[in-house]
Biopython code that builds the backbone (N, CA, C, O; Angstrom):
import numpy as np
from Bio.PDB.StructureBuilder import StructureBuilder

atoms = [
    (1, "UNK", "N", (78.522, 30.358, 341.606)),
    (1, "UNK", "CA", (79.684, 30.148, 340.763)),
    (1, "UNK", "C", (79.761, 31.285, 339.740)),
    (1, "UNK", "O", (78.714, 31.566, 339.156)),
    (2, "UNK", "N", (80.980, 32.040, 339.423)),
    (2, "UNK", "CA", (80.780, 32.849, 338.908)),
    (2, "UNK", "C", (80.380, 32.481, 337.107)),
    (2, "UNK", "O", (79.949, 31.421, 336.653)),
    (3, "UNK", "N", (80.600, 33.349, 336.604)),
    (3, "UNK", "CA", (80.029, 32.879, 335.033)),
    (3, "UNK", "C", (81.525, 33.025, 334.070)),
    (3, "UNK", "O", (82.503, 33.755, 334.230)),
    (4, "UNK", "N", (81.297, 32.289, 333.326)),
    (4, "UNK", "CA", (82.537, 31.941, 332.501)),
    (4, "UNK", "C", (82.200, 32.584, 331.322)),
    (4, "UNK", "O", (81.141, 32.509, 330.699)),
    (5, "UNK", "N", (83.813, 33.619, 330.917)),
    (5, "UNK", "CA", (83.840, 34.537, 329.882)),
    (5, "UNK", "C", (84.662, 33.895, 328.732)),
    (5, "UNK", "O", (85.841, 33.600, 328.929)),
    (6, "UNK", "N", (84.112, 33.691, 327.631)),
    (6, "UNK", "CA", (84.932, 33.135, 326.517)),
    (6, "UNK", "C", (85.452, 34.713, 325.643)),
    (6, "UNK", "O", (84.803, 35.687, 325.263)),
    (7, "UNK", "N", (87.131, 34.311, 325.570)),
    (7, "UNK", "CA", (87.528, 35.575, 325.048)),
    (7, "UNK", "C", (88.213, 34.876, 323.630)),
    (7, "UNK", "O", (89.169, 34.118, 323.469)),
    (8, "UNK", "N", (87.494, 35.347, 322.938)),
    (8, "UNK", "CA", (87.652, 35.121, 321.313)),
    (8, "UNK", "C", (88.862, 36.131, 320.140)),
    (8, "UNK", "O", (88.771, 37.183, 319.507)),
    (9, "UNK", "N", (90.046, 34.963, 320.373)),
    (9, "UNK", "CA", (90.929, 36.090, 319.496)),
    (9, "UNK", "C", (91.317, 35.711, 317.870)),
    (9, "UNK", "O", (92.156, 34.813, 317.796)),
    (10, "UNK", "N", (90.936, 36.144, 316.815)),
    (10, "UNK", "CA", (91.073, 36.307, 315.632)),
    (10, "UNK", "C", (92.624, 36.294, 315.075)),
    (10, "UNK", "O", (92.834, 37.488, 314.859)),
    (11, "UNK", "N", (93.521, 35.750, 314.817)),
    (11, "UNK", "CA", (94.683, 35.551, 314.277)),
    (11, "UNK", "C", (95.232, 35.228, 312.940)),
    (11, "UNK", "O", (95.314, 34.091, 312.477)),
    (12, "UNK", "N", (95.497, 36.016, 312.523)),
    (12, "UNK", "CA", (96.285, 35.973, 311.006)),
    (12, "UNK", "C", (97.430, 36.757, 310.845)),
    (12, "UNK", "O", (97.379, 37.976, 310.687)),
    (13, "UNK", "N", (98.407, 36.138, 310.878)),
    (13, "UNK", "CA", (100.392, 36.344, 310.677)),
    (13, "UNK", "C", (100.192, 37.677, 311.725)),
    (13, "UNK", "O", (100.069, 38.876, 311.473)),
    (14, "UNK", "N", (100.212, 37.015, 312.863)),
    (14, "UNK", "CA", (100.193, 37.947, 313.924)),
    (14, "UNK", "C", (101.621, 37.545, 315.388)),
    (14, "UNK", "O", (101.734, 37.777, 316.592)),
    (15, "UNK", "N", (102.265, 36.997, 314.540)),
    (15, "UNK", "CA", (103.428, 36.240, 315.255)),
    (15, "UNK", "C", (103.785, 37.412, 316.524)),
    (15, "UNK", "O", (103.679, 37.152, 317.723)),
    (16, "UNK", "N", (104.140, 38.485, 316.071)),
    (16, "UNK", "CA", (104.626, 39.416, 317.219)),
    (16, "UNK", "C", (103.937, 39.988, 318.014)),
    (16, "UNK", "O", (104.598, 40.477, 318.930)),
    (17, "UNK", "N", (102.979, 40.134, 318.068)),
    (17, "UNK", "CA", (101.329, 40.716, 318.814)),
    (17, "UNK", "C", (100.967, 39.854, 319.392)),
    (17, "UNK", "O", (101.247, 40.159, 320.552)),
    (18, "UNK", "N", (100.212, 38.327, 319.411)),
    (18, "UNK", "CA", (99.523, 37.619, 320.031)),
    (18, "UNK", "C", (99.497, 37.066, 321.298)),
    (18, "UNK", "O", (98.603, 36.556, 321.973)),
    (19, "UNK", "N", (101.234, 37.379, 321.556)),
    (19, "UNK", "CA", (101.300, 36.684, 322.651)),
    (19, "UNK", "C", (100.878, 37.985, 323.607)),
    (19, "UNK", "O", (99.893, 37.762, 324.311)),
    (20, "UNK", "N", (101.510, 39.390, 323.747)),
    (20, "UNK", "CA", (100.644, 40.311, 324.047)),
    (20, "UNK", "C", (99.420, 40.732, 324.305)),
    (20, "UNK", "O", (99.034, 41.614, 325.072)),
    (21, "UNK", "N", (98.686, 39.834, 323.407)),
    (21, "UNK", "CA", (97.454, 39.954, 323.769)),
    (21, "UNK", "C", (96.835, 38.889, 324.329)),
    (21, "UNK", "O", (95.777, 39.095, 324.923)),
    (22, "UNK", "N", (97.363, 37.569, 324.250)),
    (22, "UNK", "CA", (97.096, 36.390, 325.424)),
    (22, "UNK", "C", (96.869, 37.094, 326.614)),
    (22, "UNK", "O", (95.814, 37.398, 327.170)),
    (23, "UNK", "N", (98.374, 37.360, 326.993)),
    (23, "UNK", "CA", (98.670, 37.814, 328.100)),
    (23, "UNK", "C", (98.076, 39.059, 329.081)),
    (23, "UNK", "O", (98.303, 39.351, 330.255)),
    (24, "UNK", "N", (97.270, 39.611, 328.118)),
    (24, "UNK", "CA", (96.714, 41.079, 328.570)),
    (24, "UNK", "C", (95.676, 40.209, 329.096)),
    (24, "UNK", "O", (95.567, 40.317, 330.318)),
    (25, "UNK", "N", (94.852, 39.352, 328.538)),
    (25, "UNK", "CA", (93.764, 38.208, 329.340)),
    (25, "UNK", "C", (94.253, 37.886, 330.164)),
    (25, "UNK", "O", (93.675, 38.209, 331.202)),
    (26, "UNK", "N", (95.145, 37.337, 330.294)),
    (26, "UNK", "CA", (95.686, 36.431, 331.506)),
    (26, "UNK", "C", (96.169, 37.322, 332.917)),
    (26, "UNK", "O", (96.148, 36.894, 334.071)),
    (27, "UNK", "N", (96.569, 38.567, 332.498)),
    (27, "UNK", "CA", (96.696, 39.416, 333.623)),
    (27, "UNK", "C", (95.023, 40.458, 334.502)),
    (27, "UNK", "O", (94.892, 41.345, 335.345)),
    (28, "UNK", "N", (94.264, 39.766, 333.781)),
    (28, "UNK", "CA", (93.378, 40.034, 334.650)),
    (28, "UNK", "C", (92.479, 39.414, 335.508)),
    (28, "UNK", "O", (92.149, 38.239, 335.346)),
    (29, "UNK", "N", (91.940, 40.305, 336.660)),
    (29, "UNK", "CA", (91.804, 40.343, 338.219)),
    (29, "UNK", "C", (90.480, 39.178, 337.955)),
    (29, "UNK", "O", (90.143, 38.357, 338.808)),
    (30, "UNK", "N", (89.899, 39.303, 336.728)),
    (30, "UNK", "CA", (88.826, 38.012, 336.691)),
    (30, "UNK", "C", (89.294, 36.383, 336.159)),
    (30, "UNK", "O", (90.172, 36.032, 335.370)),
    (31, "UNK", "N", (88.864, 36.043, 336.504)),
    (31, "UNK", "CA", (90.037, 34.521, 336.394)),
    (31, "UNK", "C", (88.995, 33.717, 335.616)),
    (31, "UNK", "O", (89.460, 33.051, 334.691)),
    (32, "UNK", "N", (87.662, 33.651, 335.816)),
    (32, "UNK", "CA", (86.452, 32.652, 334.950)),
    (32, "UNK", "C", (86.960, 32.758, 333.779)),
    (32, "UNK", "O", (86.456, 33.776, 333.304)),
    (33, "UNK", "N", (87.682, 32.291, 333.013)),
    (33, "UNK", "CA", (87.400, 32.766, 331.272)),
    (33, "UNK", "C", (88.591, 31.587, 330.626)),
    (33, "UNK", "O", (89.485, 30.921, 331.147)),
    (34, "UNK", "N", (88.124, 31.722, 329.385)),
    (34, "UNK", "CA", (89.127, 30.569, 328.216)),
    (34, "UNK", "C", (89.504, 31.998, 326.898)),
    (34, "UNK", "O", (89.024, 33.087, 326.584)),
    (35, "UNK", "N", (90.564, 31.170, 326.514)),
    (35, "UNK", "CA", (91.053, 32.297, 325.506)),
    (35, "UNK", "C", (91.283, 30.987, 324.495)),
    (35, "UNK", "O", (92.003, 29.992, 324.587)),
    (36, "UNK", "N", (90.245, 31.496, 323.393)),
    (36, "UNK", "CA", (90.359, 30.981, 321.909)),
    (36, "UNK", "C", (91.225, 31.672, 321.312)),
    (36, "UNK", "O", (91.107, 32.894, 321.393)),
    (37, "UNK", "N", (91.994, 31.281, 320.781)),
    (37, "UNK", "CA", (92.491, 32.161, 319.397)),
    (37, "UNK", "C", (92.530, 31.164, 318.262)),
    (37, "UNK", "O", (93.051, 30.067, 318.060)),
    (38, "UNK", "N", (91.726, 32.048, 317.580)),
    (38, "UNK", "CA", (91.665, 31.210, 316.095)),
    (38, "UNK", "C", (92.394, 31.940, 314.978)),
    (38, "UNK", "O", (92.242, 33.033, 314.432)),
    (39, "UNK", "N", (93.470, 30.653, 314.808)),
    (39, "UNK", "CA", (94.721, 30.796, 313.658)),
    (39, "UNK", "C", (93.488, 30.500, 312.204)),
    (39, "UNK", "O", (92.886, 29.482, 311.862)),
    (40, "UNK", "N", (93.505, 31.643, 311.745)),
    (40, "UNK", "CA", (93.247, 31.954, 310.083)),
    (40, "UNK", "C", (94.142, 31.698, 309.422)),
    (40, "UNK", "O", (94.477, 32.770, 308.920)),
    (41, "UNK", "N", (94.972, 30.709, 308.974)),
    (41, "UNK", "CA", (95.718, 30.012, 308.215)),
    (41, "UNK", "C", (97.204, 31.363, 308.382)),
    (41, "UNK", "O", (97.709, 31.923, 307.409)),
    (42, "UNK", "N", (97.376, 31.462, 308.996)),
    (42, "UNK", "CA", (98.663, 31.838, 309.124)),
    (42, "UNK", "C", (100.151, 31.303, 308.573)),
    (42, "UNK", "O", (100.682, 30.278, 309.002)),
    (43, "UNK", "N", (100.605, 31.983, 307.772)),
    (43, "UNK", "CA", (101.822, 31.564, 307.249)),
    (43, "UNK", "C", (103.073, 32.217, 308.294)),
    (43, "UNK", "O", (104.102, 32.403, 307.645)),
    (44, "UNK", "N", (103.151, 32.442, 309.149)),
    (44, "UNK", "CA", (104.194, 33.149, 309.762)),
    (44, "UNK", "C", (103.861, 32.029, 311.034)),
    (44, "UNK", "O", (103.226, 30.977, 310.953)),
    (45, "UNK", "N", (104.531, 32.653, 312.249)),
    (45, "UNK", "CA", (105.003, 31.833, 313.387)),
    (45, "UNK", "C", (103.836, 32.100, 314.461)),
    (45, "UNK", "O", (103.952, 31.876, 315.666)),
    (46, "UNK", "N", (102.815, 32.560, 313.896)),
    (46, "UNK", "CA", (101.660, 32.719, 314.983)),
    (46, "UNK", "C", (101.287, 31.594, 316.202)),
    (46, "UNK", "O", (101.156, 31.854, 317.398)),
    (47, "UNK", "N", (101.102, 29.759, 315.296)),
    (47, "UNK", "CA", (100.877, 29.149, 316.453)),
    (47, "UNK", "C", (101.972, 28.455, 317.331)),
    (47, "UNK", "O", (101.783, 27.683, 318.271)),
    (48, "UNK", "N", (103.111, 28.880, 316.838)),
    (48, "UNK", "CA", (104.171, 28.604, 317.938)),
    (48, "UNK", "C", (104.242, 29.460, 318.694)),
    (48, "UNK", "O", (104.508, 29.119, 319.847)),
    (49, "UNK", "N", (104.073, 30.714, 318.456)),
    (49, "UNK", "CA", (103.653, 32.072, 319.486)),
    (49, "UNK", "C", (102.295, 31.721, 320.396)),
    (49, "UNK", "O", (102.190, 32.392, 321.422)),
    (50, "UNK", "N", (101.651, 31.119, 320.233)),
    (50, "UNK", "CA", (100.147, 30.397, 320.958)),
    (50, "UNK", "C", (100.569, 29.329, 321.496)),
    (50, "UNK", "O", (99.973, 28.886, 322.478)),
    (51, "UNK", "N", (101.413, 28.839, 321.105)),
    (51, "UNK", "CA", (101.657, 27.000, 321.762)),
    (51, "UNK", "C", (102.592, 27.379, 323.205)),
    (51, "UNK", "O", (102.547, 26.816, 324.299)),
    (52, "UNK", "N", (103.669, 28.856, 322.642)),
    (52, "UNK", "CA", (104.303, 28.836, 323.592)),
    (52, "UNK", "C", (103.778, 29.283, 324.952)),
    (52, "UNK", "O", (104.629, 29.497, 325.815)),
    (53, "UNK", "N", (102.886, 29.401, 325.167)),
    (53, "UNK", "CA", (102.000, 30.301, 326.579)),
    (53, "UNK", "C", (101.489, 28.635, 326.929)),
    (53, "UNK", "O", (101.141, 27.724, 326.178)),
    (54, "UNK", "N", (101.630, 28.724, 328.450)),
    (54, "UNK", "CA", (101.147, 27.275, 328.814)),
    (54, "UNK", "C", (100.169, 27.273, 330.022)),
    (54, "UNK", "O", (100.278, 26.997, 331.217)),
    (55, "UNK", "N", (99.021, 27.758, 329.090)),
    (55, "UNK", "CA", (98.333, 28.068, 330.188)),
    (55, "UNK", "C", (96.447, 27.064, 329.815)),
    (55, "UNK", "O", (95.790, 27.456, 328.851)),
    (56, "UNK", "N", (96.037, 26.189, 330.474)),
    (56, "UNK", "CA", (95.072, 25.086, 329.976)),
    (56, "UNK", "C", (93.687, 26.691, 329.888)),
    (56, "UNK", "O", (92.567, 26.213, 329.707)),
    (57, "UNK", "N", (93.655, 27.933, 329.960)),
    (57, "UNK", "CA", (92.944, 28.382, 329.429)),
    (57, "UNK", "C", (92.779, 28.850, 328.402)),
    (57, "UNK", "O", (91.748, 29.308, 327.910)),
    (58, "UNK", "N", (94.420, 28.717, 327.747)),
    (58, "UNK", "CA", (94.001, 29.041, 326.071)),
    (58, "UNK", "C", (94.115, 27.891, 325.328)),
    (58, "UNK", "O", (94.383, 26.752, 325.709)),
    (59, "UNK", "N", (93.780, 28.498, 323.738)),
    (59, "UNK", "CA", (92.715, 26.938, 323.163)),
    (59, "UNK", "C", (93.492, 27.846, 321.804)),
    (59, "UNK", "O", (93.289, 28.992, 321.403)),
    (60, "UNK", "N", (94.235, 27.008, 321.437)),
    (60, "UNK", "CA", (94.446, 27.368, 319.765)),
    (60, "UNK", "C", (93.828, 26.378, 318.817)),
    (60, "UNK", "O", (94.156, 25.198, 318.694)),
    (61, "UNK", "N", (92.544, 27.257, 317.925)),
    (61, "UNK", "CA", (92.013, 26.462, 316.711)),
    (61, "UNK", "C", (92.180, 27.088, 315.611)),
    (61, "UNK", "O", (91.946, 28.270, 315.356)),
    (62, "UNK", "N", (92.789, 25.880, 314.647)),
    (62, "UNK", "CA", (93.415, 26.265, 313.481)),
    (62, "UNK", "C", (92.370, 26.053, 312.928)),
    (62, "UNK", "O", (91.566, 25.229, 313.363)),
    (63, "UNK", "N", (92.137, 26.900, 311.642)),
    (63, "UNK", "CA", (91.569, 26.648, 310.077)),
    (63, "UNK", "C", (92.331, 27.535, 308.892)),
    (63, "UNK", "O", (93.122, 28.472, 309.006)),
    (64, "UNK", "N", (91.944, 27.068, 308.046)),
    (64, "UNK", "CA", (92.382, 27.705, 307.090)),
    (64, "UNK", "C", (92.044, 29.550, 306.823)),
    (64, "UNK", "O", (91.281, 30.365, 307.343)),
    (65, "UNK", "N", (93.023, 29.591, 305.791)),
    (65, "UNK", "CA", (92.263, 31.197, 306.043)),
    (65, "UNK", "C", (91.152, 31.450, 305.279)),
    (65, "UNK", "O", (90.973, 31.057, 304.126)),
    (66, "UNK", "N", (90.134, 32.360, 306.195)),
    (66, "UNK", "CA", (88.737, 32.897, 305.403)),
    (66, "UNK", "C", (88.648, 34.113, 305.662)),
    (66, "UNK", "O", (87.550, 34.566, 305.339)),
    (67, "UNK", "N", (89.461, 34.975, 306.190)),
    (67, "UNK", "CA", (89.152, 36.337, 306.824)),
    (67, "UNK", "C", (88.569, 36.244, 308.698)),
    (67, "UNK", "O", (88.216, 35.244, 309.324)),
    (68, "UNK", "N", (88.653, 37.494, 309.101)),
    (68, "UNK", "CA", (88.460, 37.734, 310.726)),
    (68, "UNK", "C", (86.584, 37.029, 310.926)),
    (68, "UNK", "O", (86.177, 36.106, 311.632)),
    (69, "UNK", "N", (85.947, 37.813, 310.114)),
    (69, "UNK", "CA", (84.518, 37.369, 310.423)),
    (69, "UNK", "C", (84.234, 35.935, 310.549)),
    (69, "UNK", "O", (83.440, 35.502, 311.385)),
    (70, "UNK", "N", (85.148, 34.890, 309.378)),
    (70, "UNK", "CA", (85.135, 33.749, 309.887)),
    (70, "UNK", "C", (85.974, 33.260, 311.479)),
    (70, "UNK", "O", (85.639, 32.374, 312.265)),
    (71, "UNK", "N", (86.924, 34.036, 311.535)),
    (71, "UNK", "CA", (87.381, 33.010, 312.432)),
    (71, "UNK", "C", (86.760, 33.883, 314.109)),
    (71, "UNK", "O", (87.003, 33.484, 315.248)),
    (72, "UNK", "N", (86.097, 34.879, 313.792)),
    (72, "UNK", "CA", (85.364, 35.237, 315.098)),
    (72, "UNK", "C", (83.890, 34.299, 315.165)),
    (72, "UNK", "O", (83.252, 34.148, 316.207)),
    (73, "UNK", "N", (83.461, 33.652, 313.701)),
    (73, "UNK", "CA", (82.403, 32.643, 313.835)),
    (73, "UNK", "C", (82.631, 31.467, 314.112)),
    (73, "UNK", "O", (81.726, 30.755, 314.547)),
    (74, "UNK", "N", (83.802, 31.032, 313.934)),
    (74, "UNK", "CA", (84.163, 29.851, 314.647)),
    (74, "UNK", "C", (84.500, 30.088, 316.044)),
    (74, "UNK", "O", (83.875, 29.368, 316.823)),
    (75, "UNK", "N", (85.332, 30.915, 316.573)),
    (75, "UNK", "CA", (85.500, 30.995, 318.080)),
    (75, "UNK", "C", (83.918, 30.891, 318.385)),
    (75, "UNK", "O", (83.463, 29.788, 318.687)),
    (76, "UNK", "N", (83.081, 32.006, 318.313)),
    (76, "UNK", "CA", (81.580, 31.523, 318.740)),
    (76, "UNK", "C", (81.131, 30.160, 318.674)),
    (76, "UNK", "O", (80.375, 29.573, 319.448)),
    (77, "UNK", "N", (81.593, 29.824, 317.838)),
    (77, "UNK", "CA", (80.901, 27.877, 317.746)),
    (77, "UNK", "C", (81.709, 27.027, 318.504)),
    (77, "UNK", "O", (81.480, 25.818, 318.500)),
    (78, "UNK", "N", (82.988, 27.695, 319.409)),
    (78, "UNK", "CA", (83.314, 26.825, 320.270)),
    (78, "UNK", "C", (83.564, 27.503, 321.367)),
    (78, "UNK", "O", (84.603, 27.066, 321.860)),
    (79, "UNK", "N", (83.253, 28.099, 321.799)),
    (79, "UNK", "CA", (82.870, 28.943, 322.953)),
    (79, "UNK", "C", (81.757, 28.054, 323.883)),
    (79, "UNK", "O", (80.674, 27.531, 323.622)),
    (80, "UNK", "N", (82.769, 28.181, 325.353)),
    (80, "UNK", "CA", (81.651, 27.451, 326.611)),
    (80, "UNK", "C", (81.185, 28.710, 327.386)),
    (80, "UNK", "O", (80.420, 28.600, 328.343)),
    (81, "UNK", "N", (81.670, 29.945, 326.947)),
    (81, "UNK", "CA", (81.216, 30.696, 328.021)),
    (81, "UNK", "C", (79.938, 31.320, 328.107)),
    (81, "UNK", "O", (79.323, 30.968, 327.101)),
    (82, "UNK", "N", (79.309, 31.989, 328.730)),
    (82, "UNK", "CA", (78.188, 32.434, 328.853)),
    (82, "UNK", "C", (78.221, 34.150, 328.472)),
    (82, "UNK", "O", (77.180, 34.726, 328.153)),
    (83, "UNK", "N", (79.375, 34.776, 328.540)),
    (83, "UNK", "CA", (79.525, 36.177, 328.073)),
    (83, "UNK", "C", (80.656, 35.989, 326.921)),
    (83, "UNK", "O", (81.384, 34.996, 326.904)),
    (84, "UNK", "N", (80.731, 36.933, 326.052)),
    (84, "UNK", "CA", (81.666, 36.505, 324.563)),
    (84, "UNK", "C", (82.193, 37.882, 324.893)),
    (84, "UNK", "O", (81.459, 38.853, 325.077)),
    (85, "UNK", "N", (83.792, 37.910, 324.972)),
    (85, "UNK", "CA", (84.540, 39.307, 324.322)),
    (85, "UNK", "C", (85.322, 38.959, 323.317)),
    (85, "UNK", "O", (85.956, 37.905, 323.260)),
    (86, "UNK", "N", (85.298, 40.203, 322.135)),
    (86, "UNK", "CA", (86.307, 39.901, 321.309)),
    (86, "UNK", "C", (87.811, 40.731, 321.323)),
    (86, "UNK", "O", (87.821, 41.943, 321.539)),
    (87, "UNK", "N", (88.826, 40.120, 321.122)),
    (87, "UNK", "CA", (90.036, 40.889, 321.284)),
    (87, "UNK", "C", (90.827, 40.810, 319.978)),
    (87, "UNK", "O", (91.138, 39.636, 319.778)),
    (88, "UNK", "N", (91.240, 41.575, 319.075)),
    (88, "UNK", "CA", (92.158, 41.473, 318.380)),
    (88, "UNK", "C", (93.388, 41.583, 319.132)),
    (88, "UNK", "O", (93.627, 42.241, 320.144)),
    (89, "UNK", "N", (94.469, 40.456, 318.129)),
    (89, "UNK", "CA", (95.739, 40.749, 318.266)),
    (89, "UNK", "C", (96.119, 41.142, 318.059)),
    (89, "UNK", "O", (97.294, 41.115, 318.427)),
]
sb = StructureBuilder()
sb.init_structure("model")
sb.init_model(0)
sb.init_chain("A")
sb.init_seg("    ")
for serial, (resi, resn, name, xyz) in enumerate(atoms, 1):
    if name == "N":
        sb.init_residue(resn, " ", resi, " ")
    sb.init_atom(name, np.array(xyz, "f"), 0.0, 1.0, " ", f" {name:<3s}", serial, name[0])
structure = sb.get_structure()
């Protein structure tokens, strides 16, 4: 079975970018993987830009905002995969 890649994306008022960068995951030739993106308290339209992609491999988790280092430590704490990439949006 192959091994499952958790791809960890960092989000703050990134409304026009994110879905771009969902999608750059989703267009690739490896299929094992989940896409976190963790909303850092975003005041703009970021998780309706995340809600709108309907795909059961991405995972939008909200928190408040703390900066990128937090919300790349939370994607790690919910991460199933066995390899971690990180992607900014």
């Amino acid at each position: 079975m192959p091994a499952l890649v958790s791809v960890i994306i960092p989000a703050w008022n990134v409304s026009p970018f994110v879905q771009s960068a969902i999608r750059s995951v989703l267009a690739q030739t490896y299929h094992e993987f989940e896409v976190l993106v963790v909303d850092d308290g975003s005041t703009d339209d970021t998780a309706t830009s995340i809600n709108a992609i309907r795909d059961a491999r991405v995972r939008l988790i909200a928190q408040n905002h703390r900066g990128a280092a937090a919300a790349r430590n939370r994607g790690l704490a919910e991460a199933r995969g066995t390899f971690i990439q990180f992607l900014d949006a």
